[in-house]
C-alpha positions in Angstrom: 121.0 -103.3 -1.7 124.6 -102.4 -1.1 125.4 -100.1 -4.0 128.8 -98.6 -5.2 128.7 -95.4 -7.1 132.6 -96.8 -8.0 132.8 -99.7 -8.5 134.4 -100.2 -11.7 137.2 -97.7 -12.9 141.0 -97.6 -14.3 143.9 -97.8 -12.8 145.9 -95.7 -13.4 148.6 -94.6 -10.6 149.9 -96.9 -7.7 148.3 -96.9 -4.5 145.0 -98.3 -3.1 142.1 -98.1 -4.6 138.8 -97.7 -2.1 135.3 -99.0 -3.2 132.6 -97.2 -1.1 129.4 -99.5 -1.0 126.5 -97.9 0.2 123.4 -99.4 1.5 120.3 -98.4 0.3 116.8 -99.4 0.6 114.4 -99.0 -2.5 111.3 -96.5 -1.9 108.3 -95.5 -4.3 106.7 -92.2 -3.9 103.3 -91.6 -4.9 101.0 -88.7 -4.6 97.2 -87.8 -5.5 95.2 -84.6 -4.9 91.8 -84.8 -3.6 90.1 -81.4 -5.0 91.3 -79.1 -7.8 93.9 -80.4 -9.4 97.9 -78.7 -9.0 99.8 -78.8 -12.0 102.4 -78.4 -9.9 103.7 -82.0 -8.9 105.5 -82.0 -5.1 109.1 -83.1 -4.7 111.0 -85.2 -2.7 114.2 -84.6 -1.2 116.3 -87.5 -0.4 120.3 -88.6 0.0 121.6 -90.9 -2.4 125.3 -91.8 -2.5 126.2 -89.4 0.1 124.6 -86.4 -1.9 121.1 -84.7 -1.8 119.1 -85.5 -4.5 115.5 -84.0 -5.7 113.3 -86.0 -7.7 109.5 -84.7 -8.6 106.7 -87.4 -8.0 105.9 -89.9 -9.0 109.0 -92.0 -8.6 110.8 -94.5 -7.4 114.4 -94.0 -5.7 117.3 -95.6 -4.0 117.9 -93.9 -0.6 120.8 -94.5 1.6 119.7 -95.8 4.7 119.1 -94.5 7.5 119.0 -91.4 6.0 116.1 -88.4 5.5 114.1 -87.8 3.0 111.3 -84.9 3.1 108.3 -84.4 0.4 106.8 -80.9 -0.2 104.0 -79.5 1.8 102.3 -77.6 0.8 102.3 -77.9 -2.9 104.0 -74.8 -5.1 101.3 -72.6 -6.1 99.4 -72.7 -2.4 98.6 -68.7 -0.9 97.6 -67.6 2.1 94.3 -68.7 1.6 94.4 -71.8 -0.7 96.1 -74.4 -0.5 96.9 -77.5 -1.3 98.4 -79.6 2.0 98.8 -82.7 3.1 97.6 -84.3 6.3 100.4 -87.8 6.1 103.8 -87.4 7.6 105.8 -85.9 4.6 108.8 -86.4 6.1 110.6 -90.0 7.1 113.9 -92.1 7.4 114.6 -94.9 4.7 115.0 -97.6 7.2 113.2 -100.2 5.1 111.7 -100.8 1.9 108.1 -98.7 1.3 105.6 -97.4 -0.4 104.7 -93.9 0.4 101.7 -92.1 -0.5 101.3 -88.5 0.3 97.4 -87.9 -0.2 97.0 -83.9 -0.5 93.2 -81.4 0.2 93.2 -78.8 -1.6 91.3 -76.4 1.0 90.6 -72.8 1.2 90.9 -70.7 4.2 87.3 -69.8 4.8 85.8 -67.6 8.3 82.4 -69.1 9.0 80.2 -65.7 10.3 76.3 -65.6 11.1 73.9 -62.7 11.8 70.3 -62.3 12.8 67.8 -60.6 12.0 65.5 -60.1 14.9 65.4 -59.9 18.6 68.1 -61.3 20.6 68.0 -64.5 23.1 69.7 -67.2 20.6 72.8 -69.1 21.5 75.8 -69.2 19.1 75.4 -72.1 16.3 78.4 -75.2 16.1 79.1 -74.9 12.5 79.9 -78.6 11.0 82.6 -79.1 7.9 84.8 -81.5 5.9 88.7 -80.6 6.8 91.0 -83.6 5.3 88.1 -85.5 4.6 86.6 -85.8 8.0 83.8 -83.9 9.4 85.0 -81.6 12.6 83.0 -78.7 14.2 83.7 -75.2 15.0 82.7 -72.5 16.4 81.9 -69.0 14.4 84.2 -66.1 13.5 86.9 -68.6 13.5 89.2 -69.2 10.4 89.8 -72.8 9.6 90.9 -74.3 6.0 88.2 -76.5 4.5 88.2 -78.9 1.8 87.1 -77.7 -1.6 84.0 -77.8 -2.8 82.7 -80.1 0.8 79.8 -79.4 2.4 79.5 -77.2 5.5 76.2 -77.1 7.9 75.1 -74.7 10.4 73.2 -75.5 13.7 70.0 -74.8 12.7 67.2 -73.7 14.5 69.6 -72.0 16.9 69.9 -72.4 20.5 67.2 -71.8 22.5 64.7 -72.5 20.1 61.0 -73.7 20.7 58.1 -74.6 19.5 56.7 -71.8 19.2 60.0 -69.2 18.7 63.0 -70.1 17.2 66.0 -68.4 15.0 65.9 -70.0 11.5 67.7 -70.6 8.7 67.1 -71.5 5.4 70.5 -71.5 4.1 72.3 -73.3 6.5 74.1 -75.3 4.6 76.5 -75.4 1.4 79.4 -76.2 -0.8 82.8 -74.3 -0.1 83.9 -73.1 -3.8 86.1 -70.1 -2.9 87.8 -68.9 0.0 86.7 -65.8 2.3 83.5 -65.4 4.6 80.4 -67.7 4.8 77.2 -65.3 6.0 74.6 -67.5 7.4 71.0 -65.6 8.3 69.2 -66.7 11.0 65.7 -64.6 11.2 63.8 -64.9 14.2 60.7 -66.5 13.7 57.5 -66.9 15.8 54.6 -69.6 15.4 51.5 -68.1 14.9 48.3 -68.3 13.0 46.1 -65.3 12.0 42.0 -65.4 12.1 39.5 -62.8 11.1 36.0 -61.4 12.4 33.2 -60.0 10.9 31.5 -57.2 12.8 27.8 -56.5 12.0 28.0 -59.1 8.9 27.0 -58.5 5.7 27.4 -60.8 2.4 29.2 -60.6 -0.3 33.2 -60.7 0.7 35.8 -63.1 0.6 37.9 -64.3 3.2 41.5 -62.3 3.7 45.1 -63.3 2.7 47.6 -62.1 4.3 51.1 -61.3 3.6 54.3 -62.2 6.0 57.8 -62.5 6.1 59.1 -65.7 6.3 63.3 -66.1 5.8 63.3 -62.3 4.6 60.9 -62.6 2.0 57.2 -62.0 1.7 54.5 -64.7 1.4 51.2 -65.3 1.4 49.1 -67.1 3.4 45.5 -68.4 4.7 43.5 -67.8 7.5 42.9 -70.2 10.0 46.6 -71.8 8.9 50.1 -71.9 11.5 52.8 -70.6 10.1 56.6 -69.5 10.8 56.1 -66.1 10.6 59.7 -63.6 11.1 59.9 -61.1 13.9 58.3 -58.3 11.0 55.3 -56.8 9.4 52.2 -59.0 8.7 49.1 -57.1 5.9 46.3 -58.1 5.8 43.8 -57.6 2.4 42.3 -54.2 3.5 39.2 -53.5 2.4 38.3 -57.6 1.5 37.3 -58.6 -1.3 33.5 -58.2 -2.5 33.9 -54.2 -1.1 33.2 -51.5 -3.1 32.8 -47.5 -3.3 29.9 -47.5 -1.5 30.0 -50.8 1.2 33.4 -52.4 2.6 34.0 -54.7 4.7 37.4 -52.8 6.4 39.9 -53.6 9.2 42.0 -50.8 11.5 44.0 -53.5 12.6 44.8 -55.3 9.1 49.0 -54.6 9.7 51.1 -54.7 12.3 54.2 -56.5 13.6 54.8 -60.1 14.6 56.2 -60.0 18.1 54.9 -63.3 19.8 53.4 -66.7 18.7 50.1 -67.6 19.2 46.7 -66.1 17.6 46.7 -62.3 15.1 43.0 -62.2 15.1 42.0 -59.3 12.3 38.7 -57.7 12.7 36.8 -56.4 9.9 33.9 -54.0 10.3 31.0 -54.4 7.4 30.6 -50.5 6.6 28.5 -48.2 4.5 29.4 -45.1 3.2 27.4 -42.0 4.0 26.9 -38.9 2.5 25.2 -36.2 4.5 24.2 -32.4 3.9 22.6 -29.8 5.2 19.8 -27.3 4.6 18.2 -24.1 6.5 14.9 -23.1 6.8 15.2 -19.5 7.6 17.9 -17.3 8.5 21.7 -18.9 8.1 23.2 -21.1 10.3 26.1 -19.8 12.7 28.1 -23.1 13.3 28.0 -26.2 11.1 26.7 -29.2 12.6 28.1 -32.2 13.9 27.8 -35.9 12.9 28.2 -38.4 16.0 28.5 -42.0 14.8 30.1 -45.5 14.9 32.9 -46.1 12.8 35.6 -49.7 13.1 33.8 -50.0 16.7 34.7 -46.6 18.3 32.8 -43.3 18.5 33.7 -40.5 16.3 32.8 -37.0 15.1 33.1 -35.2 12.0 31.5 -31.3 11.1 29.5 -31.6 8.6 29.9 -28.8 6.0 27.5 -27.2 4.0 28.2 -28.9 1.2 28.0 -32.0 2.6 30.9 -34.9 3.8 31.0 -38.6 3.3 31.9 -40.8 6.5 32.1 -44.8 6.2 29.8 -45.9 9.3 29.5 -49.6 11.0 26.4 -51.0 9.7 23.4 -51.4 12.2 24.7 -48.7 14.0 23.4 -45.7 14.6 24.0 -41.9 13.9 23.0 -38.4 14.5 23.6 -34.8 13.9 23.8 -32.0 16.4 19.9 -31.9 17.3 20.0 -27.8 18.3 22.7 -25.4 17.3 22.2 -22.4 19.7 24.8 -19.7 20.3 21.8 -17.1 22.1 19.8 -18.0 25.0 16.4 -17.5 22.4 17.5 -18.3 19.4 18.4 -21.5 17.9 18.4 -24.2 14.9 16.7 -27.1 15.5 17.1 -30.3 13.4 13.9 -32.0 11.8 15.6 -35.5 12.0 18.7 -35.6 13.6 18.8 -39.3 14.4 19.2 -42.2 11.9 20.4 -45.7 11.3 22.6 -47.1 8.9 21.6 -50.2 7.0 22.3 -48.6 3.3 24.3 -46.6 1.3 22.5 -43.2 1.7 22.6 -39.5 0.9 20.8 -38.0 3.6 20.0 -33.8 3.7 19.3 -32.9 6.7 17.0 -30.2 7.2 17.5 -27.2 10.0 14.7 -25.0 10.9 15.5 -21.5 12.3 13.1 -20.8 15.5 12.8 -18.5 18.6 11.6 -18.8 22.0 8.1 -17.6 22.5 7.8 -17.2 26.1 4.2 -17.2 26.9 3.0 -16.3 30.5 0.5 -15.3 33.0 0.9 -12.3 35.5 -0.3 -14.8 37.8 -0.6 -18.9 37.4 -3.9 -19.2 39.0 -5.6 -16.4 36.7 -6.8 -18.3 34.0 -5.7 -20.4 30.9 -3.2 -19.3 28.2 -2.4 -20.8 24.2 -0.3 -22.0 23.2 2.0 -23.0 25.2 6.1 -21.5 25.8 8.1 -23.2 23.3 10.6 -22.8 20.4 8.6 -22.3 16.8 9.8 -21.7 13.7 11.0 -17.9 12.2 8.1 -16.4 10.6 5.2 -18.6 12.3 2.0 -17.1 12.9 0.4 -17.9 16.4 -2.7 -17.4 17.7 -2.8 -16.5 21.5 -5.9 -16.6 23.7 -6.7 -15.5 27.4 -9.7 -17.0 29.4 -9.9 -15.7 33.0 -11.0 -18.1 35.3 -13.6 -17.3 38.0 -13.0 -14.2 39.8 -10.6 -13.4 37.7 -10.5 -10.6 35.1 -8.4 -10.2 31.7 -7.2 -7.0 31.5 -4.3 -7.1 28.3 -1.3 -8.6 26.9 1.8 -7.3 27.3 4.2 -8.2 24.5 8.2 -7.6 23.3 10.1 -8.4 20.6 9.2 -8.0 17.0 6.1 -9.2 16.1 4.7 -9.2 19.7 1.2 -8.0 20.5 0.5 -5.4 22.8 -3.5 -4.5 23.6 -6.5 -5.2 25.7 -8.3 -7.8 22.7 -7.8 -11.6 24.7 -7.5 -13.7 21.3 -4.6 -12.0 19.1 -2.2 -12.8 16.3 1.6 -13.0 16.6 4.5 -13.4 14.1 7.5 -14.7 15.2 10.2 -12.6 14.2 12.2 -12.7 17.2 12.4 -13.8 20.3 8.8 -13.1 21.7 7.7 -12.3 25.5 3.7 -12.5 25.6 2.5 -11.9 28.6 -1.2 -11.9 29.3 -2.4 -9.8 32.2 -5.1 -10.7 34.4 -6.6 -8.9 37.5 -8.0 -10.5 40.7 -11.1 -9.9 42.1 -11.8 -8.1 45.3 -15.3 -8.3 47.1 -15.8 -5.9 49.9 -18.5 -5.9 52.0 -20.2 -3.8 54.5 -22.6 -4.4 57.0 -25.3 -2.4 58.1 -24.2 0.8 60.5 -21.1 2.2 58.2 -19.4 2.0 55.4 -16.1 1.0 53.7 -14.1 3.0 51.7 -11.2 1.9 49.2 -8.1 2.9 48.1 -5.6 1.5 45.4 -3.6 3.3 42.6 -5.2 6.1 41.9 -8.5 4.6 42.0 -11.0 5.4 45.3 -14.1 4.0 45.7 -16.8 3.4 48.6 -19.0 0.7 49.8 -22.4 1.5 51.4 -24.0 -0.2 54.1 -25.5 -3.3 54.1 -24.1 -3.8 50.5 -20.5 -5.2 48.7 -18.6 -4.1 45.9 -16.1 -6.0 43.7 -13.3 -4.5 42.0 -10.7 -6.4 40.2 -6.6 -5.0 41.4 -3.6 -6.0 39.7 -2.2 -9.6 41.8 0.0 -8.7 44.4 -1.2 -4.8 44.6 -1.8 -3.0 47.8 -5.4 -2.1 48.9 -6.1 0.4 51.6 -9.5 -0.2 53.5 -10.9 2.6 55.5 -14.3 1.5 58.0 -16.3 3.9 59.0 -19.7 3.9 61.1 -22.6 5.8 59.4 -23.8 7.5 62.8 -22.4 7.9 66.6 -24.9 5.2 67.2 -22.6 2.3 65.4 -19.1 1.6 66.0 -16.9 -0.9 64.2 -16.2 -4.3 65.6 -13.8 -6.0 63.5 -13.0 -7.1 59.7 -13.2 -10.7 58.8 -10.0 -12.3 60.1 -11.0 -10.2 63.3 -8.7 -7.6 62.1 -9.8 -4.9 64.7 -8.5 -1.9 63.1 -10.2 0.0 61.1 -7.9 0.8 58.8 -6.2 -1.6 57.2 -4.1 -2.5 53.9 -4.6 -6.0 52.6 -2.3 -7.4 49.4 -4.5 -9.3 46.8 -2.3 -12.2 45.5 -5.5 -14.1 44.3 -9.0 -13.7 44.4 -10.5 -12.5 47.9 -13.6 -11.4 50.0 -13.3 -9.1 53.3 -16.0 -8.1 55.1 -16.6 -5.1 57.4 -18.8 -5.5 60.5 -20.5 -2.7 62.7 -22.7 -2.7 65.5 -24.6 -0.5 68.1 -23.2 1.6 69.9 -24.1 0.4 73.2 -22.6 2.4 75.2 -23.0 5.3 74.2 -26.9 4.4 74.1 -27.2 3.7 77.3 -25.3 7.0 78.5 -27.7 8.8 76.2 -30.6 6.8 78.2 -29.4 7.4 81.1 -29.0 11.1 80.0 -32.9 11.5 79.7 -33.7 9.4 82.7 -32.0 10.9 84.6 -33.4 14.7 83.2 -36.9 13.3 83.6 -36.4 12.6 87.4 -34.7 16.1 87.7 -38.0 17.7 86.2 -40.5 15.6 88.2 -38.5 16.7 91.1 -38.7 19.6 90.4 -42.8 20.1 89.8 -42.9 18.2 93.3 -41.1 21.3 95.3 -43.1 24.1 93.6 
């Protein structure tokens, strides 16, 4: 239209009177909010007749063409981190006849943030969200304004995720209801399944559950079964099921950490529990014993006190105690049993015998035969000993130390073992000396002398290993001596009995000494016959 402000008036005063027509184009305003509602209705700003006029929405106005007009944005009541703002051009020229409508979001200013929990390796997530009613991405620790209460979606599983790692989510997605900081958690999460063994068998248990975190909480879950599992703790059910105090079916590795995908095998080792003691036969023990066992498939050693200990021990294994406790070289503790085998829950006492070493010896091994034998025997035993010479041997005594030790010249005797006990039976070796016909032999050992006629022999029995002097002598100037067996020519000689010997001494004529004797009285006869011949 062309419109006058003035067109109709009174006249009163001479002159000319001016009608300003201006023209103007009609234009409806409109607005709606998408979101929370404003009560605060926007304004537009336009010139009409020359002057600036303000009108709130909606409306419908004549503007003077050609001419601005400008609409609020955003809306009164809008901070600095909600608003309510228009996307539309809320500014224009009235060039025409229009309808304008200004469409605002209400939106809050939100900073979309992530974390993880877990090890590193991940890319950064696009974070998806509804900003003037279309659907743009960004990246995080970026503020951006949002439409109220639209939906917002994180990249989820993460960047550089697998099948069989990846960095999770569960709540990566949502409404925006308030302005401020959306926290995301990603966990890092590995694929696994976890399986169980039995070791040695058994009946009676059930199979294991076992606890994980999955998304920060704790679940449980089923052998034999893949799971997401996060980077964190896994427990097992430790003992299982079915144990009890006295038999267990028990795992040392029933917890630990997830830290790769694949297979957590668990291994349980059917136990029984064991209860051992001790008891002495005999003077007190100076150490406590030791138990040597199996238990969850390694070696291990406990002392076992007097009073006794209890030890869980793999089943079909086997155990022992220290067999001999010995702190002196002659003394010691021997165990009666000091193996055994576990296929039960047992109290076992274990029964240790106080002994010393009875050494009994010979003063020579081939002298003759001995009982008992050396050996370790209980404290307090009563023995029997016994000494049979052999041939050309001779039992003299025994020789005994330590406290209940015989000493005495009786071959069968009674000891008590009280002590370590040195018996040692005494035997003498026989000597046969012999002498032939023409002189004889005479003897010397200790303090003992002796002689052997001629033509005879003589046996004397000499500690082994003692020195014998042998003296030959011929019985007349008519024998000399030749040689002793060996044809050892001297006749004196000292010989060492180690065992059983004979030695012979052997004379003969004395030739020589014959025939000068001969010749002697041949040789007076022809002086004599001579002799008679002259007178």
């Amino acid at each position: 239209r062309w419109y006058s402000p003035n067109y109709k008036g009174k006249v009163n005063k001479a002159g000319v009177y001016e009608i300003v027509y201006y023209h103007q184009y009609n234009v409806q305003f409109n607005y709606r909010i998408i979101g929370k509602w404003n009560p605060n209705s926007p304004e537009v700003t336009y010139i009409q007749f020359g002057k600036e006029i303000t009108s709130k929405l909606n409306t419908t106005v004549w503007i003077d063409a050609n001419t601005k007009y400008n609409i609020t944005n955003p809306l009164i009541g809008s901070t600095n981190n909600e608003r309510w703002h228009a996307i539309n051009n809320t500014t224009g020229i009235a060039d025409k006849w229009k309808n304008v409508l200004i469409v605002y979001y209400h939106q809050y200013l939100v900073n979309f943030t992530y974390k993880v929990i877990g090890s590193a390796g991940y890319g950064e997530p696009k974070i998806s969200f509804i900003q003037f009613g279309k659907n743009v991405t960004t990246e995080p620790n970026k503020a951006v304004w949002v439409d109220s209460n639209t939906e917002y979606v994180y990249q989820n599983p993460l960047p550089n995720s697998n099948n069989n790692e990846r960095w999770y989510s569960p709540n990566n997605k949502g409404k925006v209801s308030k302005p401020g900081e959306v926290l995301v958690t990603y966990y890092h999460q590995y694929y696994v399944q976890f399986k169980y063994t039995i070791i040695n068998g058994g009946e009676g248990y059930s199979s294991p559950l076992i606890t994980i975190f999955q998304h920060g909480k704790i679940i449980t879950v089923e052998p034999n079964v893949y799971v997401w599992a996060d980077e964190n703790e896994y427990n097992a059910t430790n003992p299982l099921v079915g144990s009890n105090e006295n038999e267990r079916w028990y795992s040392p590795n029933y917890k630990g950490k997830v830290n790769k995908a694949g297979v957590y095998e668990i291994v349980y080792y059917h136990q029984y529990l064991i209860e051992v003691k001790y008891s002495i036969v005999g003077k007190d023990i100076p150490k406590n014993p030791m138990l040597s066992g199996v238990s969850l498939g390694d070696k291990v050693s406990r002392e076992v006190i007097k009073d006794g200990i209890k030890i869980w021990l793999d089943a079909n294994s086997e155990f022992n105690l220290t067999d001999i406790i010995q702190e002196k070289e002659k003394e010691r503790w021997k165990a009666e049993q000091p193996k055994f085998f576990v296929g039960k829950h047992e109290s076992i006492i274990v029964k240790y015998f106080h002994q010393y070493y009875v050494n009994i010896t010979a003063n020579s091994i081939k002298a003759g035969i001995i009982n008992p034998s050396s050996g370790w025997y209980n404290a307090g035993t009563s023995l029997i000993i016994t000494a049979s010479p052999n041939k050309d041997w001779k039992f003299y005594m025994w020789i005994g130390k330590g406290e209940g030790s015989y000493t005495g010249s009786s071959s069968n005797a009674t000891i008590i073992v009280n002590s370590p006990i040195e018996q040692t039976a005494v035997f003498l070796a026989s000597l046969k000396i012999y002498s032939s016909e023409g002189g004889s032999v005479t003897y010397i050992y200790g303090n003992e002398t002796g002689k052997v006629e001629g033509n005879s022999m003589k046996e004397i029995f000499v500690f082994p290993g003692e020195e014998v002097t042998l003296i030959a002598e011929p019985s007349s100037i008519f024998y000399v001596f030749k040689h002793w067996t060996g044809e050892l020519k001297e006749p004196k000689i000292k010989i060492t009995v180690d065992e059983p010997k004979e030695i012979t001494a052997t004379f003969d004529l004395n030739w020589l000494f014959i025939i000068i004797i001969l010749l002697a009285i041949a040789i007076s006869i022809l002086i004599i016959l001579r002799l008679k011949k002259r007178k």
